[in-house]
N, C-alpha and C positions, 0 to 999 in steps of 0.2 A: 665654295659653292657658286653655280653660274648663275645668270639670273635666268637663262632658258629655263631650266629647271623649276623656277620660282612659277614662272609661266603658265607652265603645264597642269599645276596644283590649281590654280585658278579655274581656268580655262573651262568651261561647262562641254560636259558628254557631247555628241553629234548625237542626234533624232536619225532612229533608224526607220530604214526602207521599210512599208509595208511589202508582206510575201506574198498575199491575196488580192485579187481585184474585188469589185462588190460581186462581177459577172464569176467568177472562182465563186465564190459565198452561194451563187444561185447555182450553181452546177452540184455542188458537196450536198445541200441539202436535197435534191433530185436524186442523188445516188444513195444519201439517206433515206430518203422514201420508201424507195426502190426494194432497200437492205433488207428495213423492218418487219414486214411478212416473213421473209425467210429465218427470222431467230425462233429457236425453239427456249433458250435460256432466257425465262422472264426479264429476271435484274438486270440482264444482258439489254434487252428489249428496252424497256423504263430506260436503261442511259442513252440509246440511241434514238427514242422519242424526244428523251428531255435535249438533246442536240440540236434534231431538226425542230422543235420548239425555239430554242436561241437561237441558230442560222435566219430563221424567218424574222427575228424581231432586226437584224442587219440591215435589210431591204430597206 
């Protein structure tokens, strides 16, 4: 066995890239806004509020 090997087991994960800016975050909830009116499926409705609810607590 190498000791590369040994290494590796050690070694802590890399911290990944954020995929969103905060300005992404203020745009997703503006087109949530937007969406909301147009659902006729309540429960549908309720998860796309409770979204732009979270979105907004980012800011």
């Amino acid at each position: 066995m190498s000791q590369d090997s040994g290494n590796r087991e050690t070694s802590q994960p890399h911290r990944s890239r954020a995929v969103f800016s905060l300005e992404d975050f203020a745009l997703i909830k503006e087109a949530v806004r937007h969406y909301i009116p147009q659902l006729t499926d309540d429960s549908l409705a309720l998860k796309y509020s409770n979204l732009y609810h979270r979105l907004g607590r980012i800011d």
